[in-house]
C-alpha positions as CSV (number, residue, x, y, z in Angstrom):
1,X,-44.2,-19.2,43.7
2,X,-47.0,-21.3,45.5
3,X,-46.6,-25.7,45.4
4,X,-50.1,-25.3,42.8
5,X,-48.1,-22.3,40.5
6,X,-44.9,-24.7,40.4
7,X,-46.3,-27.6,39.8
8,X,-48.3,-26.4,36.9
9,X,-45.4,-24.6,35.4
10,X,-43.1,-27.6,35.7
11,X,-40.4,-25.9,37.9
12,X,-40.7,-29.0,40.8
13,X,-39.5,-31.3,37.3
14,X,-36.8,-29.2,36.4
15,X,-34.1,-31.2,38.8
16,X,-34.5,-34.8,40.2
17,X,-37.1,-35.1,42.2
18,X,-39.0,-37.7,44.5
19,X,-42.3,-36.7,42.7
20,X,-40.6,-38.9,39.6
21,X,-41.6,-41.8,42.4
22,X,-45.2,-40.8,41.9
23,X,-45.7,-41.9,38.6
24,X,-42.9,-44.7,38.8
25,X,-43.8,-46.7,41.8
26,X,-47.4,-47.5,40.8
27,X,-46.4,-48.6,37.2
28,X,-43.5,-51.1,38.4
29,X,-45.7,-52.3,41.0
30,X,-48.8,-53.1,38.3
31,X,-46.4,-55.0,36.2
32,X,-44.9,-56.9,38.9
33,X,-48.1,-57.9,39.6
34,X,-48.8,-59.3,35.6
35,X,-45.1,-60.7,35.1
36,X,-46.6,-64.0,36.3
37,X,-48.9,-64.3,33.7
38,X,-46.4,-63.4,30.4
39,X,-45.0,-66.7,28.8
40,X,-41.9,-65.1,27.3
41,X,-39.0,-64.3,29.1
42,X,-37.8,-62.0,31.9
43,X,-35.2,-60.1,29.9
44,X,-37.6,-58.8,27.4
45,X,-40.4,-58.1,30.1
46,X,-37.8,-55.9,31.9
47,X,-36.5,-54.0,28.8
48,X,-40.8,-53.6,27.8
49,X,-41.2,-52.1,30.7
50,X,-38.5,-50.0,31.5
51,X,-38.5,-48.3,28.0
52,X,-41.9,-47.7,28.2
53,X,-42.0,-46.2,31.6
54,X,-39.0,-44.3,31.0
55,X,-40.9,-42.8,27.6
56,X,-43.5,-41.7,29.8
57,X,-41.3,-39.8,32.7
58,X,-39.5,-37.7,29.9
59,X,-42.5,-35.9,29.3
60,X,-42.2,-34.0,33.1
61,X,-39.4,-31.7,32.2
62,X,-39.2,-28.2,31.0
63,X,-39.8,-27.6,28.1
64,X,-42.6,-29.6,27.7
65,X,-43.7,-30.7,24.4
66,X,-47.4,-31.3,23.9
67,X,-47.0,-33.5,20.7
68,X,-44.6,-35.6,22.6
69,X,-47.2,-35.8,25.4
70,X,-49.8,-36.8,23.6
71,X,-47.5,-39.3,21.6
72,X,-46.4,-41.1,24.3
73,X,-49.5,-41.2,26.5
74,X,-51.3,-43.0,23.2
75,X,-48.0,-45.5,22.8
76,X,-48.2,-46.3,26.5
77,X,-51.9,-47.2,26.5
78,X,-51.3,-48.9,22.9
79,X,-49.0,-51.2,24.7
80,X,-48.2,-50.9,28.2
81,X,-51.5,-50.5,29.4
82,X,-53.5,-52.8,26.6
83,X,-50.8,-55.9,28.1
84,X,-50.9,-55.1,31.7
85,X,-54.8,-55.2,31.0
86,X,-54.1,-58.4,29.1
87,X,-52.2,-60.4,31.3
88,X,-54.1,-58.9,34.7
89,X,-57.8,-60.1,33.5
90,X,-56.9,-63.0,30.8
91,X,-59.2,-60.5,28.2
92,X,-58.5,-61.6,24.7
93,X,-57.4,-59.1,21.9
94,X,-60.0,-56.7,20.2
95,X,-58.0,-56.8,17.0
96,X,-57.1,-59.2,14.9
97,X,-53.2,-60.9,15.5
98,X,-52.7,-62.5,12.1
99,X,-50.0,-65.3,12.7
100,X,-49.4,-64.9,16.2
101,X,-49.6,-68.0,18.6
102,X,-48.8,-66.9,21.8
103,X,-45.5,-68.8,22.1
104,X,-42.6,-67.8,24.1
105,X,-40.3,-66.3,20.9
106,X,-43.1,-64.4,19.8
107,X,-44.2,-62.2,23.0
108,X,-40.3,-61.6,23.2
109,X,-39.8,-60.2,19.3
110,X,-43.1,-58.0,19.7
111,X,-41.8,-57.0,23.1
112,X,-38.6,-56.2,21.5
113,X,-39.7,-54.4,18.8
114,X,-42.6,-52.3,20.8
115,X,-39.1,-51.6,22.8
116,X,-37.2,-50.1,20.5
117,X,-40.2,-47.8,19.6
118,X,-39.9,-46.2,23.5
119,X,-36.2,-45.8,23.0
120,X,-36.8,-43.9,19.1
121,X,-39.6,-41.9,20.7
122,X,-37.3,-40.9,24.0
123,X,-34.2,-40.2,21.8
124,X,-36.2,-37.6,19.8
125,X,-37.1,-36.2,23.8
126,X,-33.8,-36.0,24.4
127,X,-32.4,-34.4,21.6
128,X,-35.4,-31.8,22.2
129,X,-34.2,-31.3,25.8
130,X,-30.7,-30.7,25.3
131,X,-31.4,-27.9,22.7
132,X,-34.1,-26.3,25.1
133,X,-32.5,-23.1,25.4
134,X,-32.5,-22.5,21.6
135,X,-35.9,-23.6,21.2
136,X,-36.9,-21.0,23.7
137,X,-35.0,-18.7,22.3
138,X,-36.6,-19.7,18.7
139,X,-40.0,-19.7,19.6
140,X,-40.0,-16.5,22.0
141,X,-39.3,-14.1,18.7
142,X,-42.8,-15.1,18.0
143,X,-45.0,-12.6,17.0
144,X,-48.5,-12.7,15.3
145,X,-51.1,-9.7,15.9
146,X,-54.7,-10.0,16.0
147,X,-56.1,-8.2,12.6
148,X,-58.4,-5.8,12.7
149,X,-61.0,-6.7,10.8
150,X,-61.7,-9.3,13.4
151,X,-62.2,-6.4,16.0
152,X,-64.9,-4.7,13.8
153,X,-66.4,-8.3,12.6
154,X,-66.0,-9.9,16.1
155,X,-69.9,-10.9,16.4
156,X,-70.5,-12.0,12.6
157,X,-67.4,-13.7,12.6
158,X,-68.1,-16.0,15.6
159,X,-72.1,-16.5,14.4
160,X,-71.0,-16.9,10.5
161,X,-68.6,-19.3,12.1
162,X,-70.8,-21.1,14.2
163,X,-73.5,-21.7,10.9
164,X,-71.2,-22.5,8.8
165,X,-69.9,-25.5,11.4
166,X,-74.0,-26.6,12.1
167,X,-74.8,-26.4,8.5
168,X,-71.9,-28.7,7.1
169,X,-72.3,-30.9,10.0
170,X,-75.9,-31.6,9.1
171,X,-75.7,-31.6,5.7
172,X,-72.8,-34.8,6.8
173,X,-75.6,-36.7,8.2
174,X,-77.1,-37.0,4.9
175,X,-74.3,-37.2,2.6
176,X,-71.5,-38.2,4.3
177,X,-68.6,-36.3,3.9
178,X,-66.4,-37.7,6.6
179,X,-68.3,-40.4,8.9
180,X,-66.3,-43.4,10.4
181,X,-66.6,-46.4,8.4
182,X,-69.5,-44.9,6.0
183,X,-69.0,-44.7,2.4
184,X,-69.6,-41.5,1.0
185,X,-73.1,-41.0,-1.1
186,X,-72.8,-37.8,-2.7
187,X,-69.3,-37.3,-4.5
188,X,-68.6,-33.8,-5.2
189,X,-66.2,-32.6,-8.4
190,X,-63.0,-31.4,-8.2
191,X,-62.4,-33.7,-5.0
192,X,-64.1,-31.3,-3.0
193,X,-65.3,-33.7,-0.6
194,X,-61.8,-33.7,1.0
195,X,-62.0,-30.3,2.1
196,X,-65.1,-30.5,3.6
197,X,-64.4,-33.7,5.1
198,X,-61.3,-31.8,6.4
199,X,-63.4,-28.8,7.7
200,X,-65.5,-31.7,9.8
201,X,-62.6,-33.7,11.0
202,X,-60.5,-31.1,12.2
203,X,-60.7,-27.9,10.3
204,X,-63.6,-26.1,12.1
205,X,-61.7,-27.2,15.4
206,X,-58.5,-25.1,14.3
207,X,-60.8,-22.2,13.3
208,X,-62.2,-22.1,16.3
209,X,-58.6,-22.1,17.9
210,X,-57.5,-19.1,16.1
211,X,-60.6,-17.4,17.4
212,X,-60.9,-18.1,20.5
213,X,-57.2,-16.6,20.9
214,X,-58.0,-13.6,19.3
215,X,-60.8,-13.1,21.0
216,X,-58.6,-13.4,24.3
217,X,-56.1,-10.5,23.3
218,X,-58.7,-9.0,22.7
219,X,-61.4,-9.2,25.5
220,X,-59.5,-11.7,28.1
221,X,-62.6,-11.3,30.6
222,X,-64.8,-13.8,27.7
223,X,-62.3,-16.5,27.6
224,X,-64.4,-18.7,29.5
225,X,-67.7,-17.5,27.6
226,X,-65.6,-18.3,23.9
227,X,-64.2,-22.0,25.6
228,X,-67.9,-23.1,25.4
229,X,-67.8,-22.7,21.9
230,X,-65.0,-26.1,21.6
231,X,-67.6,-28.1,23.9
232,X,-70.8,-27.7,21.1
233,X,-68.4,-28.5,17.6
234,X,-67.1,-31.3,19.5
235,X,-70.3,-32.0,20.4
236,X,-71.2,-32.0,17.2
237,X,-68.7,-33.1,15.0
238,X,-68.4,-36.5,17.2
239,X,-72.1,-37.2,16.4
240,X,-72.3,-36.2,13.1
241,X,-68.6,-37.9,12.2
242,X,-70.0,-41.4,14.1
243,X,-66.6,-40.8,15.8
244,X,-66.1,-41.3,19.9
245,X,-62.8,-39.8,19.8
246,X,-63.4,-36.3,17.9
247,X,-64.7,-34.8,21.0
248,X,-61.7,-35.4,23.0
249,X,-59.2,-34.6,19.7
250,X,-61.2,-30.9,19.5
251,X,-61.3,-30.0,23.4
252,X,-58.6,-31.5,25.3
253,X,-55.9,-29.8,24.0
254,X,-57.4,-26.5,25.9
255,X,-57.0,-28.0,29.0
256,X,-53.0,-28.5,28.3
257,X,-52.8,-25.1,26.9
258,X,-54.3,-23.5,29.7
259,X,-51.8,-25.4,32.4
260,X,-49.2,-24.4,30.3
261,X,-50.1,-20.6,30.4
262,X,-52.0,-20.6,33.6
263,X,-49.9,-17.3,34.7
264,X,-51.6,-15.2,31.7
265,X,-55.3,-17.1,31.8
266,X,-55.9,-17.5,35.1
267,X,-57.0,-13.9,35.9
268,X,-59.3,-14.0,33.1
269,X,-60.3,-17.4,34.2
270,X,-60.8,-18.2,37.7
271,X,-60.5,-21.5,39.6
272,X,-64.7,-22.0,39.9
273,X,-64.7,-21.2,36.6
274,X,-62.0,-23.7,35.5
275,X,-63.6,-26.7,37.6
276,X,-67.0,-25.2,36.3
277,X,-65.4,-25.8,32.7
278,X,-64.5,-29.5,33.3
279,X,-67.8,-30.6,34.7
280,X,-69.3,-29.4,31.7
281,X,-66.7,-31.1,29.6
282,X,-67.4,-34.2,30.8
283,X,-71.3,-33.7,30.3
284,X,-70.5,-32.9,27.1
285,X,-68.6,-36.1,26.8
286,X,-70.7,-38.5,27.5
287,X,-73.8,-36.3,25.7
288,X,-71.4,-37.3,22.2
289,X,-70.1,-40.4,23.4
290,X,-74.0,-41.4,23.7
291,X,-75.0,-39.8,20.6
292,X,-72.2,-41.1,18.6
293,X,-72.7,-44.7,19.9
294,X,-76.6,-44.5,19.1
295,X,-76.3,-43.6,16.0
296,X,-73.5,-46.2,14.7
297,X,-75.6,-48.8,15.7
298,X,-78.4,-47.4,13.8
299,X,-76.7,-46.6,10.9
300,X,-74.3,-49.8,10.2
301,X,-74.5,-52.1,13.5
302,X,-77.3,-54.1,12.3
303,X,-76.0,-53.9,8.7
304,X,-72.9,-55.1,9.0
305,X,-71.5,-55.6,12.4
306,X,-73.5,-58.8,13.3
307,X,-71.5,-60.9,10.8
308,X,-68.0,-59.7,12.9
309,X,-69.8,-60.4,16.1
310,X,-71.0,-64.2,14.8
311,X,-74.6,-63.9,15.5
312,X,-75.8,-66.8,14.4
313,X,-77.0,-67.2,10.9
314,X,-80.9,-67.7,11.8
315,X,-81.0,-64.5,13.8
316,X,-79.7,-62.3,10.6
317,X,-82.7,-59.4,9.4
318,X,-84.4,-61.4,7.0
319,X,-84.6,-59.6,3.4
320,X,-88.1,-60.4,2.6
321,X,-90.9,-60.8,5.7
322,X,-91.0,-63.8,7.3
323,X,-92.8,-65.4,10.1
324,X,-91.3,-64.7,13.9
325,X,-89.4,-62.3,11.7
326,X,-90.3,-59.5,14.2
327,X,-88.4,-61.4,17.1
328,X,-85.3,-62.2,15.0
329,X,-85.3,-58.7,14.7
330,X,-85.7,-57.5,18.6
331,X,-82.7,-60.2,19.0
332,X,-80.2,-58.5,16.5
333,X,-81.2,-55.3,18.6
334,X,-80.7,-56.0,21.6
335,X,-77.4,-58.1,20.6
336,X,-76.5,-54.7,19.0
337,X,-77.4,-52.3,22.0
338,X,-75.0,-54.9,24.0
339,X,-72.4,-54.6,21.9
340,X,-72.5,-50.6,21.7
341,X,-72.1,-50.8,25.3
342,X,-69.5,-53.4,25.4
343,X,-67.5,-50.9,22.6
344,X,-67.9,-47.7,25.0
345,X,-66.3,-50.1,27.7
346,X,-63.5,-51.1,25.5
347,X,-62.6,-47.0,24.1
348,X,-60.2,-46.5,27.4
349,X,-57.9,-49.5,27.1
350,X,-58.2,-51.9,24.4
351,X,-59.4,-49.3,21.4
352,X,-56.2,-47.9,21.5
353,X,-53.8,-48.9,19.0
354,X,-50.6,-50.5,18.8
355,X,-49.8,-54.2,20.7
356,X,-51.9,-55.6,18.5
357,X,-50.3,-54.6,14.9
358,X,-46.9,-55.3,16.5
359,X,-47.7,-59.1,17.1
360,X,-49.1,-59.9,13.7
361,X,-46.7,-58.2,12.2
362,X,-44.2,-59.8,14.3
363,X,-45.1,-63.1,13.5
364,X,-45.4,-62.5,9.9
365,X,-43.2,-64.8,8.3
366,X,-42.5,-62.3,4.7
367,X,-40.7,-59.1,5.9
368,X,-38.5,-57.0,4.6
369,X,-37.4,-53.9,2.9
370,X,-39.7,-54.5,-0.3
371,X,-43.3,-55.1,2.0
372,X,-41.9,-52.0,3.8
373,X,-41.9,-50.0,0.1
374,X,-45.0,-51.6,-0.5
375,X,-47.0,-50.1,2.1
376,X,-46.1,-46.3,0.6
377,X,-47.6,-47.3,-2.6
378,X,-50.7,-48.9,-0.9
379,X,-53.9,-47.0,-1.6
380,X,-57.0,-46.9,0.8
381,X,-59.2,-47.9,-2.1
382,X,-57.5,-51.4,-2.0
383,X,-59.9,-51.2,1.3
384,X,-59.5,-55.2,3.1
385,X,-57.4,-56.5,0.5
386,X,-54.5,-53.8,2.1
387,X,-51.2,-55.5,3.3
388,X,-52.2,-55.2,6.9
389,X,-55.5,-56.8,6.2
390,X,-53.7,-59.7,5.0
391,X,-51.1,-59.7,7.8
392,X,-53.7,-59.5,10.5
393,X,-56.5,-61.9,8.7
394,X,-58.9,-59.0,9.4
395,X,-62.2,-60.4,9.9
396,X,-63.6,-57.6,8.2
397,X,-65.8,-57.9,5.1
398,X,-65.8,-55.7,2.1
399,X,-69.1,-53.8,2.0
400,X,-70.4,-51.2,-0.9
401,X,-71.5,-48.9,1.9
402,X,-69.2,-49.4,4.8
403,X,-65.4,-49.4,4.8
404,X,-63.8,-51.0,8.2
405,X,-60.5,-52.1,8.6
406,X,-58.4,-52.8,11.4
407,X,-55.4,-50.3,12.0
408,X,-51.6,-51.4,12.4
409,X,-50.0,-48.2,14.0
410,X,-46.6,-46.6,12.7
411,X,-44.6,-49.3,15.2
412,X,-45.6,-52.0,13.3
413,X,-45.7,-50.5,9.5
414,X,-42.0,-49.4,10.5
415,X,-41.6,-53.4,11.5
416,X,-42.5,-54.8,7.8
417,X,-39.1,-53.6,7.4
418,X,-38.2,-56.7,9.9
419,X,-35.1,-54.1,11.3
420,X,-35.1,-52.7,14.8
421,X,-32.8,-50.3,13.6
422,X,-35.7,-49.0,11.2
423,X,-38.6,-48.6,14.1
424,X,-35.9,-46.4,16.2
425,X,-34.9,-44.3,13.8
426,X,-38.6,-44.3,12.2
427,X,-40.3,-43.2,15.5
428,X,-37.3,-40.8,16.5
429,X,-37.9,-38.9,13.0
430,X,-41.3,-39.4,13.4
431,X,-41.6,-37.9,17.1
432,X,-39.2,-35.2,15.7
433,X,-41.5,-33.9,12.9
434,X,-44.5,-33.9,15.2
435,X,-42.8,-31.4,17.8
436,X,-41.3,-29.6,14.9
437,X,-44.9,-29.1,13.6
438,X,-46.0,-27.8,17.0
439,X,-43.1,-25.5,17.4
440,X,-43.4,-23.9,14.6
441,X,-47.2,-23.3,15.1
442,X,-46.3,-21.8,18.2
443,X,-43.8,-19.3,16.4
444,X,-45.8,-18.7,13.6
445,X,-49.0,-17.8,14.8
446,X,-48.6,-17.5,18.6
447,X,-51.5,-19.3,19.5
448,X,-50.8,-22.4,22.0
449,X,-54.4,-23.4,21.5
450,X,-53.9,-24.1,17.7
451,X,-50.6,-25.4,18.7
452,X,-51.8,-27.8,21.0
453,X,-54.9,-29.2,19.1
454,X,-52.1,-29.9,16.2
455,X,-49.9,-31.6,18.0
456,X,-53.0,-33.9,19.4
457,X,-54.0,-34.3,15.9
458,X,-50.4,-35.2,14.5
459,X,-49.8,-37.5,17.7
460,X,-53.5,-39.2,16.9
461,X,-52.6,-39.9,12.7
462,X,-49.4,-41.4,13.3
463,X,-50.8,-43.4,16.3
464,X,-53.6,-45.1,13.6
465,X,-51.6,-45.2,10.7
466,X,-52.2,-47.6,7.8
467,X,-51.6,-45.9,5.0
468,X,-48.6,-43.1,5.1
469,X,-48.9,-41.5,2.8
470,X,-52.0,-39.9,3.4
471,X,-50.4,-39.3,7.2
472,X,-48.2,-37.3,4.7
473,X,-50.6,-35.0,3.5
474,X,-52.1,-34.5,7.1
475,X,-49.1,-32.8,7.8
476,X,-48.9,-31.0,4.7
477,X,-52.3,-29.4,5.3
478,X,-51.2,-28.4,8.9
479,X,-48.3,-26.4,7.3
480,X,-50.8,-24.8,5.2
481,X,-53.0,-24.1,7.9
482,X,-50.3,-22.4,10.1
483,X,-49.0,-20.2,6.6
484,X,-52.9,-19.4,6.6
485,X,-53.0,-18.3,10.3
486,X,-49.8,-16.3,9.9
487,X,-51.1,-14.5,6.3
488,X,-54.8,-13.6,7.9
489,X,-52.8,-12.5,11.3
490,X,-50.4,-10.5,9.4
491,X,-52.5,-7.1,9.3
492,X,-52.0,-4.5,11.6
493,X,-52.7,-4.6,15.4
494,X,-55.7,-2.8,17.2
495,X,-53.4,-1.1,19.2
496,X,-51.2,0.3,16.4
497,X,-54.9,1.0,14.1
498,X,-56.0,2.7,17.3
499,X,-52.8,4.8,17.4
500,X,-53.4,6.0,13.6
501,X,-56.5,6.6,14.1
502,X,-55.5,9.1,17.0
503,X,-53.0,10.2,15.6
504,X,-52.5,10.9,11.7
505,X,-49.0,11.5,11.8
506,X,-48.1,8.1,13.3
């Protein structure tokens, strides 16, 4: 086995090694450099960062979990990353902090807690590693044939497919089914909107998954044609969804798939073909980041973002024309073509979620078990009056067309509880469920692209929680989705309809 093969297998993580240093090293050495600027105290700085960095280093060895990947690379951003940021450039906070004053006690209780979310989210990790060899063992009795209507229906499927994915899309635009922050104008009976906003958000993205890995035992030599396919519906789901992170939540997860099974892709997908895939990716990336971020500030910036970023009163588009109206006007848009550009700046480090939940919540005077019941009964149609809106003095305003809020993370809804206890054993279920979900897509329909794109989805919903329950029934829907795959996958192989075929008797 070559250094490359190892490395992308895990093997060099499977025992102590110095490569650990690689990722360790940099990380103490960055928060070294920030210690001077935290006002609370050493004690909880050093338990911050250990637990974080030590959350992060049980994701290198075999067997690797991609939902607790993805989980703890969007905790560590949340927090690590969004207070190195913090106290290395003096940047205020995106989001709102409610009650928080930046005093001494209160860094070192949202420190604390944030804390003993790394240690809930490693214990699950653990408790995953040491029953490795059954999970192997439970997953590699795995089987789930391709059916063989797909191989007679190969071409309609993937152009009926395709249509179906443009024409909902565009029909979104108009009605909006599932847009960010946009009120629905067309409601459907039956609640059918949901399933459609589904399809948008993430449904066509899993259908695409189970295609593209049929069409791979199948035909391996057009995996790299069929991985194009992910590129356009996140292409076009992120610009018709006004959403700059559904691109990355439909394609990424192909990249970790592929690494993971690089001995069985790569000869059906060579190196120039990988590093010909990523350049287009990131094309593709900034085509919908672009996209996306044009069309939210034509769509609500100027509507009802200038009142959250305090342009003054005499700049506001006048309801009735006015004199010098026309330069009021080319203000608000440039103000608002500034501000798109400062958000795109902002999506690596401070849009992620997380420190910010923790220390309003944190400094919220009223906890307890009955706010923490509270929350599960909460419904999103209480829109800003919420209970985080209140905790966190959102500076959002209710709006008949728009709905905004700003999101507290499943750390600091597990905190309204105001036990430390409750956010270990909260994130520790929670990271369980999520790798349980994955598994079992990966026994269930042996696909480790669907696999994958789930566990990015799960670790994304729990990340931005603000209302569990419905966090419930996005993993209710993936269960369906993976009894779905395993019904439709359940007909007979080609190879054993080629054999009947050939041979009656069979």
């Amino acid at each position: 086995m070559t250094k490359a093969d190892a490395w992308r297998s895990g093997a060099w993580s499977d025992k102590p090694s110095a490569r650990y240093a690689v990722v360790t090293l940099p990380l103490f050495l960055i928060s070294a450099m920030a210690y001077p600027a935290f006002p609370g105290s050493f004690g909880f700085y050093l338990l911050f960062d250990s637990s974080f960095i030590a959350m992060v280093l049980l994701a290198l060895p075999t067997p690797r979990s991609h939902a607790y990947v993805f989980f703890a690379l969007m905790l560590f951003l949340g927090f690590w990353s969004k207070l190195m940021f913090h106290l290395l450039c003096g940047t205020n906070f995106l989001e709102p902090t409610g009650n928080f004053s930046g005093k001494s006690a209160e860094w070192d209780r949202a420190l604390g807690v944030a804390s003993a979310a790394a240690v809930g989210v490693s214990i699950a990790r653990v408790i995953q590693l040491a029953q490795s060899a059954r999970l192997r063992s439970w997953i590699a009795v795995s089987h789930a044939s391709v059916p063989a209507w797909y191989r007679a229906w190969r071409r309609t499927t993937w152009s009926a497919s395709m249509l179906a994915m443009l024409a909902l899309n565009l029909l979104n635009f108009q009605v909006a089914f599932y847009q960010t922050g946009v009120n629905p104008t067309l409601i459907l009976p039956l609640h059918l909107n949901v399933p459609l906003g589904w399809l948008i958000n993430i449904g066509f993205a899993f259908w695409l998954a189970v295609l593209i890995q049929w069409e791979f035992r199948t035909a391996p030599g057009n995996l790299a044609a069929t991985l194009f396919a992910p590129l356009i519906e996140g292409v076009v789901s992120s610009t018709s969804a006004l959403s700059r992170s559904i691109y990355i939540m439909h394609t990424v997860p192909y990249f970790f798939s592929l690494g993971t099974q690089w001995t069985t892709t790569r000869a059906a997908l060579s190196r120039r073909m990988l590093a010909c895939l990523m350049v287009l990716w990131a094309v593709c990336f900034a085509m919908s980041l672009g996209l996306a971020s044009w069309l939210r500030m034509h769509i609500y910036f100027l509507a009802y973002e200038p009142a959250v970023m305090t342009i003054p009163a005499q700049k506001q588009v006048p309801s009735t024309p006015i004199p010098g109206a026309a330069t009021a006007t080319g203000e608000i848009t440039r103000l608002a073509k500034q501000g798109a550009i400062d958000e795109i700046g902002r999506l690596f480090i401070q849009r992620w979620i997380g420190l910010e939940g923790v220390l309003a919540v944190s400094s919220y005077p009223n906890l307890g078990f009955e706010l923490f019941s509270e929350t599960f009964l909460t419904k999103p149609k209480t829109g800003n009056a919420s209970v985080y809106q209140v905790i966190a003095k959102s500076h959002y305003e209710s709006s008949e067309r728009f709905s905004f809020a700003t999101l507290p993370g499943i750390v600091a809804i597990l905190f309204y509880s105001g036990s430390f206890a409750m956010v270990v054993a909260g994130t520790m279920l929670a990271t369980l469920l999520m790798m349980g979900t994955e598994f079992a897509a990966l026994r269930y329909t042996a696909n480790p692209f669907l696999a994958s794109m789930m566990a990015l989805g799960l670790a994304n919903v729990v990340c931005q929680v603000q209302f569990p329950y419905l966090a419930a029934i996005f993993v209710a829907q993936l269960w369906v989705t993976i009894a779905f795959v395993r019904l439709i996958s359940a007909t007979p192989s080609f190879s054993r309809c080629r054999r009947s075929s050939a041979n009656p008797s069979v």
